[in-house]
C-alpha positions as a Python dict, from the first residue, in 0.01 Angstrom:
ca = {
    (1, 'X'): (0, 0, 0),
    (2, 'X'): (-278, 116, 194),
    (3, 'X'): (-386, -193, 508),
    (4, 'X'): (-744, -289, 479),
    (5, 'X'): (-808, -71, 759),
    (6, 'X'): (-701, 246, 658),
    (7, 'X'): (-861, 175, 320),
    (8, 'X'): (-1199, 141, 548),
    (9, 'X'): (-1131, 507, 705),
    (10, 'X'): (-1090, 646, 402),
    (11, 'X'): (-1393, 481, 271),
    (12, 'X'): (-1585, 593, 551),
    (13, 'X'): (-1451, 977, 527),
    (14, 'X'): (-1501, 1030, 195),
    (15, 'X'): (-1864, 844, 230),
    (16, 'X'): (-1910, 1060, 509),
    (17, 'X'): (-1835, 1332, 310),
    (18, 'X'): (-2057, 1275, -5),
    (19, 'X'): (-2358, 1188, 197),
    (20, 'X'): (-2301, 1494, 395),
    (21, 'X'): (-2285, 1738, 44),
    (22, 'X'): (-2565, 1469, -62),
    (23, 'X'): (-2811, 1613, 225),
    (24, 'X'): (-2665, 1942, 169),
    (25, 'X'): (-2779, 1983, -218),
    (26, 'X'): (-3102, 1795, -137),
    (27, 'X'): (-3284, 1969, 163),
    (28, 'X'): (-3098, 2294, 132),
    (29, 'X'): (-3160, 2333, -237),
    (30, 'X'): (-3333, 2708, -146),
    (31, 'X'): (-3005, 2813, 82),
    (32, 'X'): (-2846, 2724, -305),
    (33, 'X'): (-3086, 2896, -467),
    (34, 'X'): (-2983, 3213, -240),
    (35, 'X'): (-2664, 3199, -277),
    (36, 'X'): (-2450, 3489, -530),
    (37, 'X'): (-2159, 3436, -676),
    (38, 'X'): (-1940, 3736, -603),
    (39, 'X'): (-1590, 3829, -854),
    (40, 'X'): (-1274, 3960, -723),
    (41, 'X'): (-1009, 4090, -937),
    (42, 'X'): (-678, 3986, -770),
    (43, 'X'): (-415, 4061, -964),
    (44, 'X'): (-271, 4001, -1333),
    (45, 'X'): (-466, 3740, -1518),
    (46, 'X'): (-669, 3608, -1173),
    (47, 'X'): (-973, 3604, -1042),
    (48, 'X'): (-1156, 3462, -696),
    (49, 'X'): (-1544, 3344, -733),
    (50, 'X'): (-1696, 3343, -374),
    (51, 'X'): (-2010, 3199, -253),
    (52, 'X'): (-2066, 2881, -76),
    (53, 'X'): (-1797, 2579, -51),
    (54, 'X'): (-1424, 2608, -141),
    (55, 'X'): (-1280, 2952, -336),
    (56, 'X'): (-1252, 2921, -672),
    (57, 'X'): (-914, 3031, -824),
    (58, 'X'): (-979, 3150, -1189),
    (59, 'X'): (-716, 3234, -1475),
    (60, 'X'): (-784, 3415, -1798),
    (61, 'X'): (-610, 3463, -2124),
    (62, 'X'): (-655, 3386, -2492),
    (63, 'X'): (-600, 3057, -2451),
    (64, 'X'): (-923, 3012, -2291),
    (65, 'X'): (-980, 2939, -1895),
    (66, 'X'): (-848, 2783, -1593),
    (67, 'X'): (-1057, 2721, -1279),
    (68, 'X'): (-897, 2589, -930),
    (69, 'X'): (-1161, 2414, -778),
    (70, 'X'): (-1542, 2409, -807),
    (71, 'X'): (-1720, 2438, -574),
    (72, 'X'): (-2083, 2226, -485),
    (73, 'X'): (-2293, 2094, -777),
    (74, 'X'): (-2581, 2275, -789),
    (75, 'X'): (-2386, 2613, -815),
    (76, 'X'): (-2254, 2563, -1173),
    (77, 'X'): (-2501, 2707, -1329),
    (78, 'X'): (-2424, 3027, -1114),
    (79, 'X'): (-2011, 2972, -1115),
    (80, 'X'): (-2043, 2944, -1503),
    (81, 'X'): (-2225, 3240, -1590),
    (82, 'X'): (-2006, 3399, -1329),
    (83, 'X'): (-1718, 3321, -1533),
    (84, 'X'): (-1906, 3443, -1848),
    (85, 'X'): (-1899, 3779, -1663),
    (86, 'X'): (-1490, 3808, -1721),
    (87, 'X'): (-1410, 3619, -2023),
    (88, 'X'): (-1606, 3414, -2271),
    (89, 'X'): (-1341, 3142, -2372),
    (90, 'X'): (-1360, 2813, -2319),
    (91, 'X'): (-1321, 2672, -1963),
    (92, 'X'): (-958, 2456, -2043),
    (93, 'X'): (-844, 2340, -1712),
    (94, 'X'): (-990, 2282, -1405),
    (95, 'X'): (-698, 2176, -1091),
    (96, 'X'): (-869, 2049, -813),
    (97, 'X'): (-684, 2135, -469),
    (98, 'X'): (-748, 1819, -324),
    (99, 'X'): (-1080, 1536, -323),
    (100, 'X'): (-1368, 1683, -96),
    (101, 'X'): (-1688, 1715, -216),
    (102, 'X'): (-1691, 2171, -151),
    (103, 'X'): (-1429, 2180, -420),
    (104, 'X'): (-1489, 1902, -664),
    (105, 'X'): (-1895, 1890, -677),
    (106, 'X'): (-1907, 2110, -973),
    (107, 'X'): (-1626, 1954, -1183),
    (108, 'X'): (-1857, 1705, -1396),
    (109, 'X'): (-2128, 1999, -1535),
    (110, 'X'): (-1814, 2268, -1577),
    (111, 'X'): (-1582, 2005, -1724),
    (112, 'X'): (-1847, 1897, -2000),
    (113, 'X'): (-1866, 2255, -2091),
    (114, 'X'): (-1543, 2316, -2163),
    (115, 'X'): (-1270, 2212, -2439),
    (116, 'X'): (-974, 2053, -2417),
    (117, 'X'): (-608, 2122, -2562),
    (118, 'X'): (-552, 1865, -2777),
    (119, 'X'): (-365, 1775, -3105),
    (120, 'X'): (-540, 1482, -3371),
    (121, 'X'): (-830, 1332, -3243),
    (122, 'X'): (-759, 1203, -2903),
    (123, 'X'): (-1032, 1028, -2686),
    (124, 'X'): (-1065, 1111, -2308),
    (125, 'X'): (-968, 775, -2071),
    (126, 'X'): (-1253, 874, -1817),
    (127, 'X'): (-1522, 1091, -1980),
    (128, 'X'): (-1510, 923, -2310),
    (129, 'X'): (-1456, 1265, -2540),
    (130, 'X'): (-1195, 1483, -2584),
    (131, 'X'): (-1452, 1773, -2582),
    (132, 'X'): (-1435, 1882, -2246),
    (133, 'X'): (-1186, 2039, -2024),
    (134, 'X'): (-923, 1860, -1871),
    (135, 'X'): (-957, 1772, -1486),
    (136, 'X'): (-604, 1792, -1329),
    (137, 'X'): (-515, 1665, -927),
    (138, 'X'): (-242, 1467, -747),
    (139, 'X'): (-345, 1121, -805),
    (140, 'X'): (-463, 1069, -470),
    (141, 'X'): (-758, 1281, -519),
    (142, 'X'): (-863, 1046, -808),
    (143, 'X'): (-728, 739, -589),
    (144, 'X'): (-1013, 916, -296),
    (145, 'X'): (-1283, 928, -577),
    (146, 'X'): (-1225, 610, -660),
    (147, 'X'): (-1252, 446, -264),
    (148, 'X'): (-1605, 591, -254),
    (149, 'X'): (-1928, 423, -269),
    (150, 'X'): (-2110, 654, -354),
    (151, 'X'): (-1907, 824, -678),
    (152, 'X'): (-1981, 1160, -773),
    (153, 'X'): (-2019, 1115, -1215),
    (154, 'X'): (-1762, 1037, -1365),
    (155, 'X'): (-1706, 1307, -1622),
    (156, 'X'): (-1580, 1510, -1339),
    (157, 'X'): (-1297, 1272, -1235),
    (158, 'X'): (-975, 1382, -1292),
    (159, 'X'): (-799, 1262, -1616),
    (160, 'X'): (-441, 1412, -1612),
    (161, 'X'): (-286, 1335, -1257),
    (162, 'X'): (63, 1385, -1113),
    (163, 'X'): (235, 1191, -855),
    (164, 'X'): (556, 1390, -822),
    (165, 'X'): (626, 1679, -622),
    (166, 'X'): (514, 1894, -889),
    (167, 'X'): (344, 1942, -1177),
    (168, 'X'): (427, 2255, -1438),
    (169, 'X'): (144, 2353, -1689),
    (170, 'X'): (274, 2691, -1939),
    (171, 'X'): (-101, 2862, -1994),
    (172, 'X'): (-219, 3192, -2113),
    (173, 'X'): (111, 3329, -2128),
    (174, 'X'): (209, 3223, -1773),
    (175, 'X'): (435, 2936, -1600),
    (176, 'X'): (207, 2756, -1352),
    (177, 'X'): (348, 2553, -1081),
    (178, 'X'): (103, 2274, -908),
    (179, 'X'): (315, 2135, -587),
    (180, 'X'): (176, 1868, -363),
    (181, 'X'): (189, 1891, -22),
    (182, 'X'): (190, 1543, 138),
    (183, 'X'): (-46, 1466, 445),
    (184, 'X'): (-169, 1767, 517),
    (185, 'X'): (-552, 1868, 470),
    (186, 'X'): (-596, 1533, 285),
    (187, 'X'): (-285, 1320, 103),
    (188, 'X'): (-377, 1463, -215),
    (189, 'X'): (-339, 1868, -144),
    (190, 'X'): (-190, 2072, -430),
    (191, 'X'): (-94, 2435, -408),
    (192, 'X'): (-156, 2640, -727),
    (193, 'X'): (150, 2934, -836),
    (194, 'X'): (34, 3148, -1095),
    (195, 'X'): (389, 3291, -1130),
    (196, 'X'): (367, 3625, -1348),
    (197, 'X'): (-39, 3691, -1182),
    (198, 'X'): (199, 3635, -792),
    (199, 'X'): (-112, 3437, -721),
    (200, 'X'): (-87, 3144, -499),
    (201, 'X'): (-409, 2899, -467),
    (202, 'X'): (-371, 2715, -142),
    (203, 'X'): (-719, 2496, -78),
    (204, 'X'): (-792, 2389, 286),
    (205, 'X'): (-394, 2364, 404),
    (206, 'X'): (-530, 2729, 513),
    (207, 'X'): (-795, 2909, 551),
    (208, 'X'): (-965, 3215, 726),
    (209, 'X'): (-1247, 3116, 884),
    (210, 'X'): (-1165, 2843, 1106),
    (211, 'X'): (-905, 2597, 1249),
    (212, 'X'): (-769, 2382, 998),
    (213, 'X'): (-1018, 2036, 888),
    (214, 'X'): (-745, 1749, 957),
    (215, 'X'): (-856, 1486, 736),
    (216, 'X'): (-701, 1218, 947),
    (217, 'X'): (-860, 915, 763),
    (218, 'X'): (-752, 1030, 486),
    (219, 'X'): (-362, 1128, 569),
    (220, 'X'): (-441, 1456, 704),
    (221, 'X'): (-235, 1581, 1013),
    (222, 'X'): (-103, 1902, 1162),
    (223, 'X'): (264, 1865, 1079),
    (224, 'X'): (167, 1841, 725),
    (225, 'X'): (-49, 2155, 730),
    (226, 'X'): (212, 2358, 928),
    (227, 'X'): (488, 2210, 665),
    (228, 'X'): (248, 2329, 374),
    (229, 'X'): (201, 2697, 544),
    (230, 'X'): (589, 2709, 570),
    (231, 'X'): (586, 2622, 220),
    (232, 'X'): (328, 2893, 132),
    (233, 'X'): (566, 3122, 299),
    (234, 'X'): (879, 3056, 134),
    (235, 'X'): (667, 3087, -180),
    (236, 'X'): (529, 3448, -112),
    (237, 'X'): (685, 3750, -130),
    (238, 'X'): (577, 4037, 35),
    (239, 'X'): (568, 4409, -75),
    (240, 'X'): (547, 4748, 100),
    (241, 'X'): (571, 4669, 531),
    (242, 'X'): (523, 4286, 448),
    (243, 'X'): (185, 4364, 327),
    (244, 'X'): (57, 4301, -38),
    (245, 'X'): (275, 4124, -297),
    (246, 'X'): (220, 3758, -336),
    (247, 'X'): (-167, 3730, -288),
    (248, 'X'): (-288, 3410, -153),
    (249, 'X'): (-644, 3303, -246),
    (250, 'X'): (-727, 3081, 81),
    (251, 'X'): (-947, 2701, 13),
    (252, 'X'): (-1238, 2950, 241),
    (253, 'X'): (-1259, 3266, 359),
    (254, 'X'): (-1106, 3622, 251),
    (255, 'X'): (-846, 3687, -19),
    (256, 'X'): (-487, 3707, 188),
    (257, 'X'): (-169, 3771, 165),
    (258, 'X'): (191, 3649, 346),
    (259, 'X'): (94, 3849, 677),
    (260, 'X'): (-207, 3624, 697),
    (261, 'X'): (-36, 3288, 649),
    (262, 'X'): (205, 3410, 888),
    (263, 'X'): (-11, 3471, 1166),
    (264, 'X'): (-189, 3151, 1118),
    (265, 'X'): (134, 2922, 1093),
    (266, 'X'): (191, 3101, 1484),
    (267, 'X'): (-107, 3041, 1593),
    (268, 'X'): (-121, 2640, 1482),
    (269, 'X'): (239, 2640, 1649),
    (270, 'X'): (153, 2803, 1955),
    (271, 'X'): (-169, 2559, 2048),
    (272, 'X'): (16, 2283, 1862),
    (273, 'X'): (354, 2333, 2165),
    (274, 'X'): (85, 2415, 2429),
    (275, 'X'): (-95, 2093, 2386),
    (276, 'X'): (234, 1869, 2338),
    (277, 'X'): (330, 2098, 2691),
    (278, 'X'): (53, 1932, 2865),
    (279, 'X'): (84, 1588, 2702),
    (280, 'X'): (422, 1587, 2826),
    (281, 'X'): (296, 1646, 3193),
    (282, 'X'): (116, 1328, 3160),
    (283, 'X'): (-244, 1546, 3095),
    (284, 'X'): (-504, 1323, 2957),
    (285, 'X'): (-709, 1460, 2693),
    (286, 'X'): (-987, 1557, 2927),
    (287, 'X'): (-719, 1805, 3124),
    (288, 'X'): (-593, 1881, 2814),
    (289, 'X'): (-927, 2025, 2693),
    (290, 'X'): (-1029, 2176, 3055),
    (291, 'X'): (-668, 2375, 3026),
    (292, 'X'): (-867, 2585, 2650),
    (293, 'X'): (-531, 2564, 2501),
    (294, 'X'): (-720, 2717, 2211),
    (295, 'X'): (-936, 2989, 2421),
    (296, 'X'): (-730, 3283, 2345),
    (297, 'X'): (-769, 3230, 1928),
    (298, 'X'): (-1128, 3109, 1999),
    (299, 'X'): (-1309, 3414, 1944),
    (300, 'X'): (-1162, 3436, 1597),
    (301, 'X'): (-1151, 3087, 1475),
    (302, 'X'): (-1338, 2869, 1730),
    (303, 'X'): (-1673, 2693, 1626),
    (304, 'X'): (-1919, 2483, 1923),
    (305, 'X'): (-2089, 2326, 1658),
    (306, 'X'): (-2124, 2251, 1293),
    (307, 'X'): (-1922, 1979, 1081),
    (308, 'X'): (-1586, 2077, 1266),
    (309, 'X'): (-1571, 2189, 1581),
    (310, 'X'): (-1286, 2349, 1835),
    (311, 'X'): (-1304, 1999, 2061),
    (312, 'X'): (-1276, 1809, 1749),
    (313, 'X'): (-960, 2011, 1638),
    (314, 'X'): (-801, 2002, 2007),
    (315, 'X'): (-895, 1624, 2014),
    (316, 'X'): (-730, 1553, 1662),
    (317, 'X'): (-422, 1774, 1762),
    (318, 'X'): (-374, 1558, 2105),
    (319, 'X'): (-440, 1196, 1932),
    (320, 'X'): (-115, 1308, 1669),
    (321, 'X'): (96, 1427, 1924),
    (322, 'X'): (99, 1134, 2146),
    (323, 'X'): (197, 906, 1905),
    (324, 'X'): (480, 1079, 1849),
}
């Protein structure tokens, strides 16, 4: 059971959070406006949707559709006629990779225009119809949703949650494998194996455009994320001169594969031994940030400002390790 205090921080996070995508959709409505929804092929029955927030994983088939992740709100009219562009069956499943608001902001309005699998006449617990698509997550994205003040509607909540380390769903002709990954990004990451596509969907655990978001409030830390991209790589297998194969559709950023996830598990490791190096010497955070334990990956994945910044990531790295 959660202690009233960490049941504040997360509280405050995921406040933080909505209020942040709140200003977002509200004075940056044009920046929306502007923004195209671009279609990869991948491989086998999977797709990637790019434009602005989380990637969006997308499976195809008779069956209908399954999305991973959604993106922000007022891009579903865009993401859904996106989607129109490869298949016109109903939108089934949508798996949300874990609780922020740039992957869950466009479950409610894609949700309500799918259908659900579903035999006799069976009434949704949440939305109140069994005519939509069914919103899947570990339960401690819904447990997240559920903390907030501010709640984003309710017909995007998920209805079918796991709490084991793994949840199987058989779709479109393919075995898919939904694995959570415990304190990593958040508490509530899933990674999503389309097993016949070779697909893997990993949300924020990694990404290619910055230094990992460590969700601390919310049970995020660095061991967790570097556990989850060992994971990843036990998962993928790679083709031709370790390139290719297993193609691994990061939470932002380019579409990957194992070399990628490779090269960012080192890199984590490297800054995460230099900094518990220092911390060892008795460095206080201030020499620990004056030694730019980070400077040599900087130019790649460092950031000065914005929501997450380079001190911010050396700063959360430092607090973890010396508790240890």
């Amino acid at each position: 059971m959660l202690s009233l205090n960490n049941t504040g921080k997360k509280l405050g996070s995921y406040l933080l959070l909505y209020l942040i995508t709140v200003s977002l959709n509200s004075m940056a409505q044009a920046d929306f406006d502007d923004v195209e929804i671009e279609i990869l092929h991948v491989q086998g029955n999977v797709y990637m949707l790019v434009g602005a927030g989380g990637n969006i994983t997308l499976q195809v088939g008779e069956q209908g559709i399954l999305m991973v992740d959604t993106m922000y709100e007022p891009l579903a009219d865009k993401i859904y006629n996106a989607i129109r562009e490869i298949d016109s069956g109903p939108i089934t499943y949508i798996i949300n990779t874990h609780g922020h608001p740039d992957h869950i902001g466009g479950n409610a309005q894609l949700a309500q225009r799918g259908s659900n699998i579903a035999g006799g006449n069976t009434i949704d617990l949440f939305a109140g119809t069994g005519n939509q698509a069914k919103v899947v997550s570990h339960e401690n994205v819904l447990n997240a949703i559920l903390s907030m003040s501010e709640q984003p509607p309710i017909e995007g909540w998920p209805t079918d949650t796991y709490f084991t380390e793994r949840k199987d769903i058989y779709f479109n002709g393919e075995a898919i494998v939904i694995s959570h990954q415990p304190n990593a990004h958040t508490d509530g990451d899933s990674f999503v194996f389309f097993r016949r596509s070779d697909v893997i969907s990993s949300g924020d655990i990694f990404n290619t455009t910055g230094y990992p978001y460590i969700d601390v409030a919310n049970g995020g830390t660095l061991q967790g994320i570097l556990d989850g991209l060992n994971n990843l790589l036990d998962m993928a297998v790679p083709a031709d001169r370790q390139e290719g194969g297993t193609m691994i559709i990061p939470g932002h950023g380019r579409l990957t594969d194992e070399a990628d996830v490779l090269d960012y598990r080192d890199m984590l490791t490297i800054i995460r031994d230099r900094i518990a190096y220092r911390i060892d010497q008795g460095d206080s955070l201030e020499e620990v940030m004056a030694s730019q334990p980070t400077s040599d990956y900087d130019p790649r994945y460092g950031s000065d400002s914005g929501f997450w910044t380079t001190d911010q990531f050396i700063e959360t790295v430092y607090n973890e390790l010396s508790i240890q």
